[in-house]
N, C-alpha and C positions, 0 to 999 in steps of 0.2 A: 502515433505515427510509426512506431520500432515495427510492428506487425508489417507496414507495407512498404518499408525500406527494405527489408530484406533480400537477398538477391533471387529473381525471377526463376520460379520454381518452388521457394522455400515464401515467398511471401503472402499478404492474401488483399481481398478489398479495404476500403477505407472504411472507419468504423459506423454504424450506423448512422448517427446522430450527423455527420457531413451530409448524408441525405437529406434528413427528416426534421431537423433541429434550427428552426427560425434564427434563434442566436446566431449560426453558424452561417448562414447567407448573409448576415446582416453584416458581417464579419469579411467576406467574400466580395461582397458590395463595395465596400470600403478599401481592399488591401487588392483584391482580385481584380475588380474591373475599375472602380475609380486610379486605385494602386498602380495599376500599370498601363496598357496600352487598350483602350477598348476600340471596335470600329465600330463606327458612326453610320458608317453605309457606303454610296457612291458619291464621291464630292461635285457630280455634275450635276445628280439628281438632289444632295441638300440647299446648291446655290439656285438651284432653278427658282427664278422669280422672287427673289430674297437678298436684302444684305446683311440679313442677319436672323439667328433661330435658336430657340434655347433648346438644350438637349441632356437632361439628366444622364450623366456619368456613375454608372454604378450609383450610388447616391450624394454625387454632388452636383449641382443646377450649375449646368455651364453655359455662356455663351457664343455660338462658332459665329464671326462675322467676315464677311467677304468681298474683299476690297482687293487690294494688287495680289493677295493671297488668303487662303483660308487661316483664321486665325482663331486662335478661344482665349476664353477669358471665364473669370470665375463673375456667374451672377449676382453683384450683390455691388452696388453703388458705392462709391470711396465716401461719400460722405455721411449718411444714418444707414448705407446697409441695406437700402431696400433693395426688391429685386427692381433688377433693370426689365427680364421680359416674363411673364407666366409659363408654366409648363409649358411645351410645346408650341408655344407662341412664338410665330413669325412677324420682320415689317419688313419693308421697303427704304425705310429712310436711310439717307446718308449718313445720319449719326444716331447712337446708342442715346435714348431719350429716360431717365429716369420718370417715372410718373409720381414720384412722391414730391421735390421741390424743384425739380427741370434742371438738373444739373445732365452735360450731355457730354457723348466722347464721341471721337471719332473712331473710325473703323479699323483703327490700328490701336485703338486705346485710352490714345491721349486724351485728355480733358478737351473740349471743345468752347463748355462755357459752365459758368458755375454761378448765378444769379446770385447778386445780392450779398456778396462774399465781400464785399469793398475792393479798393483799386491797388492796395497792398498786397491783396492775396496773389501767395502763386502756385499756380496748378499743376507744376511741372511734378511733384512728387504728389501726385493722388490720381496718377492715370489708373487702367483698371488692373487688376493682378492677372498677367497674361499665363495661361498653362501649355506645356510641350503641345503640338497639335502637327500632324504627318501627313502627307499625302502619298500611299505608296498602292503603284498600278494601277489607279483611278478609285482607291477607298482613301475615306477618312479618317487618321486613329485622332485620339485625344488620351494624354493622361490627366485626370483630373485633379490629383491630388499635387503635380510637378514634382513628384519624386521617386520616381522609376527611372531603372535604366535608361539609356540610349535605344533610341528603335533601330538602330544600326543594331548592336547589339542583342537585341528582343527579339528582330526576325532571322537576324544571322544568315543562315545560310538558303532560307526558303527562297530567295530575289532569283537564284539562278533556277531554281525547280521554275517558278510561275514568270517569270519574264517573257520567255520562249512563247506563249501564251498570248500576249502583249494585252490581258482583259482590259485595262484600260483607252483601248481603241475597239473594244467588241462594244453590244447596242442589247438594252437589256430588252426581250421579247417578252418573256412570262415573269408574273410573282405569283407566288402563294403564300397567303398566309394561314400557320395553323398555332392553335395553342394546345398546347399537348401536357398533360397531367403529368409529368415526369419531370425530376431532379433534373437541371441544365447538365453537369456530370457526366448521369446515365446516359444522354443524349450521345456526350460525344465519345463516351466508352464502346457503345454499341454500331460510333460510326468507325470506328478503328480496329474492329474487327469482324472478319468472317465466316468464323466460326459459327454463328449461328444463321447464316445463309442458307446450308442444304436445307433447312427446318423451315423456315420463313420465307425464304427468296426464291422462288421458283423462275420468276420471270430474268433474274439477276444471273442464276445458275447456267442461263441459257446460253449466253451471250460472254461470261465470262467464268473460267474454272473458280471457287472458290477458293483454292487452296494455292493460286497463282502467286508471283509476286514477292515481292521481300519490301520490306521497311528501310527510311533514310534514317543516316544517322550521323546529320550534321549539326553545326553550331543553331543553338535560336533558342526563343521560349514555344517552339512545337513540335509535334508529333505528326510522321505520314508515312506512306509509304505506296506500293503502285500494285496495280490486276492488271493482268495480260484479258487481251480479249481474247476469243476462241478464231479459230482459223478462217471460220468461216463470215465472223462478225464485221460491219467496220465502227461501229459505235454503241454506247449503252440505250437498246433503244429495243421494244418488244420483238420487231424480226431483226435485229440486227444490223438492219440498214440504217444508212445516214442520209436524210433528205434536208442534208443544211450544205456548209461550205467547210470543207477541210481546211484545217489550220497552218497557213504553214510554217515551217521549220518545227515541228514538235513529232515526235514518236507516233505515229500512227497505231503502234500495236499496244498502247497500252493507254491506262486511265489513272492519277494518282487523284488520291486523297490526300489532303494536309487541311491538320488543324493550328490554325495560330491561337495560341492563348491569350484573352479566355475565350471570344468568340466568335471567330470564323472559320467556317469550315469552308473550303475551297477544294471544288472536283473537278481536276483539268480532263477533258476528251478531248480525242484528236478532232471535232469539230466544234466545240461549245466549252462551256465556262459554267459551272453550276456553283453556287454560294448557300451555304446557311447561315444568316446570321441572329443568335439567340441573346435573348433579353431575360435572365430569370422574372418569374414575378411572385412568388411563394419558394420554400422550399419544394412544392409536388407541383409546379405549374411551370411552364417555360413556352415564353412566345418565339416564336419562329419563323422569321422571313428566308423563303426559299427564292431564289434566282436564277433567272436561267439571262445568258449573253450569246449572244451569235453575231456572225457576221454582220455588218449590214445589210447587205442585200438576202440576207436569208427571210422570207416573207411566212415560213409557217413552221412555228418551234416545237410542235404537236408531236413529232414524234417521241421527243425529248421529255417533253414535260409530263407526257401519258404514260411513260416508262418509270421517270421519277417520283410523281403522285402515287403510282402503285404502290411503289418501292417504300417512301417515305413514310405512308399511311400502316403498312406492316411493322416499318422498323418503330412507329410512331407506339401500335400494341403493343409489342414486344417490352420497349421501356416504360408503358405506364403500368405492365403487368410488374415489373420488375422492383417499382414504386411502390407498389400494393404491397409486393412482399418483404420490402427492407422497413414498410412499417411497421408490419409485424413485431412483437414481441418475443419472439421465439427466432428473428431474424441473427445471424453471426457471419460475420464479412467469410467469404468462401477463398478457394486459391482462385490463379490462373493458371489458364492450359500452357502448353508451349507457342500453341496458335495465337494467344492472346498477348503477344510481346507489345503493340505497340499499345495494350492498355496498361500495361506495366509501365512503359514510360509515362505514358500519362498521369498513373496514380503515383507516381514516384515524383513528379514533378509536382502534383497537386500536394502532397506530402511535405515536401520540401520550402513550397511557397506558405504552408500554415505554419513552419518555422523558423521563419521569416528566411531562408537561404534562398541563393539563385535560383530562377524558377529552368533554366538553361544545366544539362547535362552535364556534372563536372569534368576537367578534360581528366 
């Protein structure tokens, strides 16, 4: 990690094997996204129709259940351990039902009933082991591990970047989903800089200067910064136009990217809301839910989403070409440009979290 601490300029990428090296996810898994804060998604769309859903955390089986608020719990019944719900498995019921000897909780934890245990027993110490779980701007975090930071803390200063915003009162129009052959990483390296824009982004270049903009540089565990649109633009969108509903109270002439660690990427426009949120699933594979939010009354999100599909499916080659070539054997972590500052925060903060340090900026 000494090669990409170094001060920006004099440092270079992270070393191969962060890409390429299974150990090294599995590792990520655990410290990265179980470790700290992952989102779950939109807490409106996991309660829909459900009180409860199990949701592997990096790789611990958690589960979120929703009752006077969203809460998690670690999957695994106080009493033999079994799972309380299968992957991905959702119910209805009022209470947390084991299906090995019917010991059941309620939606806050507590033990409900526990068969056969005699009239002695008490169940008051063998509720389920509850984990940190957030609800911030209408996503869900979980830390699965409960020993991470504060998410006060974790997001620091992004609340006032995306508040303004208010996504958690927008209405999700589009998703797509892609799996893309590329290190999770690469992904968000390549969303944090512009640098390779005039090459790849034609439709991008139109609408907005590539070389626009500067970087934040506040408290949190993220990386962002903002593009100016062009004079003539009012949104990211092939002509430029916006045929949605402008935001209000938010910067009309510009667009930020921010990435919260490890996995959301959130792109404010002065009319929409756009999210990616990534899942590794290999060291060279990473799944990816795209989101587009709009008003409500905005009835057709097409100009947005035919701009971003282009856009994404580019930046999509770009890093699975990038993956091809860090597997290489001839591969050696390169520098960065000056342009490329907010991958420098990024790799520096990636850096810093395989050394176990704050994954946050030191002051």
């Amino acid at each position: 990690m000494e090669a990409s601490l170094r001060p920006h300029g004099e440092s270079v990428m992270l070393p191969r094997e962060a890409y390429t090296d299974p150990a090294v996810l599995a590792w990520e898994r655990r410290h990265f996204f179980a470790g700290t804060w992952t989102c779950l998604g939109r807490v409106d769309e996991l309660s829909d129709g459900t009180t409860q859903r199990e949701v592997t955390v990096g790789d611990i089986a958690t589960i979120v259940t929703f009752g006077e608020r969203p809460r998690a719990f670690a999957n695994t019944c106080r009493h033999r351990g079994h799972e309380l719900l299968q992957r991905d498995e959702t119910s209805e019921r009022r209470a947390v039902v084991c299906p090995y000897h019917g010991w059941s909780y309620e939606l806050d934890g507590s033990v409900k009933a526990a068969p056969r245990m005699g009239d002695g027993f008490h169940t008051k110490p063998y509720g389920l082991v509850e984990l940190p779980a957030e609800v911030w701007q209408g996503w869900l975090f979980v830390n699965a591990t409960g020993t991470a930071t504060s998410f006060a803390d974790h997001v620091g200063g992004l609340t006032e970047l995306v508040a303004p915003y208010a996504p958690e009162s927008l209405v999700l129009k589009a998703r797509h989903a892609y799996d893309v052959a590329s290190n999770w990483k690469t992904i968000v390296e390549n969303y944090h800089e512009c640098y390779h824009c005039p090459l790849i982004h034609p439709e991008l270049c139109k609408v907005s200067p590539p070389t626009s903009g500067d970087n934040w540089n506040l408290p949190g565990a993220w990386v962002g910064g903002l593009m100016d649109l062009r004079p003539d633009a009012e949104t990211m969108s092939l002509d430029g136009r916006s045929h949605g509903v402008q935001l209000e109270g938010v910067d009309p002439r510009r667009v930020n990217y921010l990435g919260l660690f490890p996995n959301l990427l959130i792109s404010l426009h002065p009319d929409y809301v756009m999210t990616h949120r990534m899942e590794p699933r290999t060291p060279s594979l990473t799944a990816i839910e795209c989101s587009w939010y709009f008003r409500p009354e905005v009835k057709d999100p097409s100009y947005a989403v035919e701009f971003w599909d282009i856009t994404n499916r580019e930046d999509w080659a770009a890093c699975e070409s990038v993956q091809r070539g860090a597997e290489s054997p001839h591969f050696r972590p390169g520098p960065l440009s000056p342009a490329e500052d907010a991958v420098y925060q990024w790799v520096t903060m990636l850096a810093r979290g395989y050394l176990g340090k704050p994954l946050s900026t030191p002051a």
